[in-house]
N, C-alpha and C positions, 0 to 999 in steps of 0.2 A: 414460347420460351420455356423448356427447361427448368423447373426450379431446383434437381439436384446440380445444375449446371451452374449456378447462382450460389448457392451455397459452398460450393467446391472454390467458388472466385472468392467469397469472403474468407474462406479458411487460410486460402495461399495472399489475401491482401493483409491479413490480421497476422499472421506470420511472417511473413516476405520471403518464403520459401515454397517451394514445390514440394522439398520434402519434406518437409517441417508439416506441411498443411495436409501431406498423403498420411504421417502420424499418427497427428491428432485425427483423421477422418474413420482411421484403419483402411485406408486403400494403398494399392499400390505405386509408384512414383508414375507409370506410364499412363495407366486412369486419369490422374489428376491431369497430366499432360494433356493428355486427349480432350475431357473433357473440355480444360480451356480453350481450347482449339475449336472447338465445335464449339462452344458460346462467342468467342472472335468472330466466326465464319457467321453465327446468325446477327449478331452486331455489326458485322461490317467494318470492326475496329478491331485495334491491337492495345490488349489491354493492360501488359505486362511489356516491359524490357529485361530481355533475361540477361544478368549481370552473371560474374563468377561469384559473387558472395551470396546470388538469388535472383529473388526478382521484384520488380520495381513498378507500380502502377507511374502508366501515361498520365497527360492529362485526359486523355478518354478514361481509363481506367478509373480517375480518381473521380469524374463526375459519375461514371457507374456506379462506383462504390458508397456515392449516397443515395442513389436510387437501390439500390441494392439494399443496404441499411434500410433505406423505409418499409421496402416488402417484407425484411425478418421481422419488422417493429410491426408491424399487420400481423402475420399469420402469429407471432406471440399472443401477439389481443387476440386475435379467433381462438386459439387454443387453449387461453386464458378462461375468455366468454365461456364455451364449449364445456367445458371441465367445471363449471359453476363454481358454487361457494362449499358444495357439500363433499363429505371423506376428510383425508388428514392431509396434512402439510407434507410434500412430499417432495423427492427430490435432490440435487447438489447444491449445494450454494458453497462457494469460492471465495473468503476475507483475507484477502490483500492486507496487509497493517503494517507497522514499524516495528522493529523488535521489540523499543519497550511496552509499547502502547500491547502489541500482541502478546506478549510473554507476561510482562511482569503487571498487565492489567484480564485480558480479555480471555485467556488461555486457560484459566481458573475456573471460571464463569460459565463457559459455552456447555458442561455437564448439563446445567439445568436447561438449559437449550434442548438439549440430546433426548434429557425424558421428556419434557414439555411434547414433541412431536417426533416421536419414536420412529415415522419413515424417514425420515430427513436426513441427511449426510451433509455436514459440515467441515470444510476442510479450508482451514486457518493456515495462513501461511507468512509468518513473521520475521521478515527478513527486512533489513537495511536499504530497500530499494523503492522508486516510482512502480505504481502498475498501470497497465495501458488498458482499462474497460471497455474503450475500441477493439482493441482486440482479442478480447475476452481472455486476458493475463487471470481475472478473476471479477467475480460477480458483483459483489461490493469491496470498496476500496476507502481504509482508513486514510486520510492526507494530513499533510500539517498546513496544506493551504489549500485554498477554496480556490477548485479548477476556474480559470477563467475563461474556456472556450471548450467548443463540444456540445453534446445533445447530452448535457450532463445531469441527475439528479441531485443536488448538493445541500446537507443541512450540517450547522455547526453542532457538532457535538459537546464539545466543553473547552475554556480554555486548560492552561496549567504552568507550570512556573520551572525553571532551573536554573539553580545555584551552584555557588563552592560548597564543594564536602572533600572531606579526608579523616581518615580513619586517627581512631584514636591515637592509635599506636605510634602513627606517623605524627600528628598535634606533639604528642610525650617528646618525642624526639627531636623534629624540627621546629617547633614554637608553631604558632596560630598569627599569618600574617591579619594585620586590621588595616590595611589600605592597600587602595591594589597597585601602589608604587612596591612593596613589600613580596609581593609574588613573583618577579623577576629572579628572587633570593631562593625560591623551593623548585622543589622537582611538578612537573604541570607533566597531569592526563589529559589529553587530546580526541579528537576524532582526525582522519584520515583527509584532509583539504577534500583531495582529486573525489573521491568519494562521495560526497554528501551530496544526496539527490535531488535535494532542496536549497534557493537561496537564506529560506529564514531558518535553514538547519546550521550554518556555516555563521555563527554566533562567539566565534572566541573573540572577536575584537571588540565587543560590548560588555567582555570584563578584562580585558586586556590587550593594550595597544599592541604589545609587542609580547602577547601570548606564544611563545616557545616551547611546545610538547616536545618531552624526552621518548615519552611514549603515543605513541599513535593505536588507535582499537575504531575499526568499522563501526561497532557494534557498541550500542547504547548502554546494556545489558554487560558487554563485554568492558566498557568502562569500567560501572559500576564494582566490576567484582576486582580491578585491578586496584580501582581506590582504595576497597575494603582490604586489599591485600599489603597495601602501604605503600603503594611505588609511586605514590605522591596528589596530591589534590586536583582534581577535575570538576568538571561543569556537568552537573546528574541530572536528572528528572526529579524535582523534588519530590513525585509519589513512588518513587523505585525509590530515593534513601532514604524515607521517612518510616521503610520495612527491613532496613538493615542498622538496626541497634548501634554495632558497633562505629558508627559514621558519626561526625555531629558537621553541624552548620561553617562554614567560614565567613564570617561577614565583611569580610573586606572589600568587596562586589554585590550590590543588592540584588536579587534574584532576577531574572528575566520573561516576559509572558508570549507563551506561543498558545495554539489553539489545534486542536484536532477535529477533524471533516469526515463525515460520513459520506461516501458517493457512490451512484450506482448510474450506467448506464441507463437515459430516457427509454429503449427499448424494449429491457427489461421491470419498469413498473408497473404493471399488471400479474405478474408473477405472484403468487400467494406465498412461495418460498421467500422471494425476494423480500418481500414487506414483511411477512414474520422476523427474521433472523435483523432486517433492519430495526425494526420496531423494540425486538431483544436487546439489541445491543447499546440503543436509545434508552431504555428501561434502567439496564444494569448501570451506567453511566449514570444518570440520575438519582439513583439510591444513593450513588456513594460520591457524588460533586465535591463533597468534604473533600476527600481523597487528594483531590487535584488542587486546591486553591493553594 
């Protein structure tokens, strides 16, 4: 068996496209065709249902695709072992995050990263969304909840808390509600329902029953600067408002505690990149836990 034939299967399973996985490979769309075809013909199965949105592991397919998985999880440890413990850290490594947790914490930070292991290529990617480390969306992945299924690596990174805040300017103007019967009465910043990619992210009914945003923002980040801007009080990160001065507290809702996850696919812990940039980002968390409580 082929193992560029193998790797070409997980590229188009991890993606659910032909073309998508000819891309990412840099081959052509008829290559990747072929090849699967020729791993089909030596399986004796049909691995893939090709759909018009893509394509679709069987269930042949999807018991390959852990047989599969375990052989990359192999030859990573051989090429792990192989490559010893000597020379520098070297490499891509991929941080999946949340916008705030990415921005307005780890985006700062990753400098000393950069000179710490001068080969290393780090690329942070903070956006609003779940990442899939099955299918290699990215290397390590920031969560707010600890995956419950999967050949998962998973350690808690810290919890942290969010409250009411609203800019001063707004308090001057509209008064400072002190109960959250009182909040019904001002203008409420929101996040986006359909959106949130998480259940424990979809939090307005835990300071308000009948929580009604005038304004809607994806983005955690994108809140934050609309509160600061006055267009009415939201539910922040309390380490993102506790860096914008002109914000204060609202205590009519006492703040709320979520938690952040460090995770990395089991196939990849052997990685010296992996465990570096994990272990960094464990570090930098830990100096500053103040931050968060």
């Amino acid at each position: 068996m082929n193992w560029d034939d193998i790797r070409i299967f997980l590229a188009v399973a991890r993606s659910g496209q032909i073309l998508g996985a000819a891309k990412r490979l840099d081959l052509n769309h008829a290559t990747v065709s072929r090849r699967i075809a020729s791993l089909e013909e030596t399986l004796n199965a049909k691995l893939f249902r090709r759909l018009t949105t893509g394509s679709e592991l069987t269930p042949a397919g999807e018991r390959f695709l852990e047989r599969a998985e375990h052989m990359e999880a192999e030859l990573i440890v051989a090429r792990a072992d192989i490559a010893g413990e000597g020379g520098e850290v070297s490499g891509t490594v991929r941080i999946g995050a949340p916008d705030g947790f990415g921005v307005a914490f780890l985006a700062a930070r990753l400098g000393a990263l950069a000179a710490r292991h001068p080969e290393l290529v780090v690329q942070l990617v903070p956006v609003p969304r779940s990442f899939s480390l099955s299918r290699r969306e990215a290397d390590i992945a920031i969560t707010v909840e600890r995956p419950a299924e999967g050949r998962l690596v998973a350690g808690k990174l810290v919890d942290y808390t969010l409250g009411l805040y609203a800019s001063r300017v707004y308090v001057e103007e509209m008064g400072m509600p002190r109960a959250p019967a009182e909040l019904s009465r001002h203008r409420l910043v929101g996040y986006v329902p359909d959106l949130t990619f998480s259940p424990s992210l979809d939090y307005a009914a835990e300071f308000a029953s009948d929580w009604n945003a005038r304004f809607e923002i994806s983005s955690s980040l994108g809140q934050a600067e609309a509160v600061r801007s006055g267009a009415g009080i939201g539910i922040l990160h309390t380490f993102i408002a506790r860096a914008m001065p002109d914000l204060v507290h609202v205590p009519a809702v006492k703040p709320i505690r979520r938690a952040y996850w460090l995770v990395y696919h089991e196939s990849v812990r052997p990685l010296r990149r992996i465990q570096a940039v994990a272990a960094f980002i464990g570090e930098a968390v830990e100096r500053e836990r103040a931050l968060f409580a």
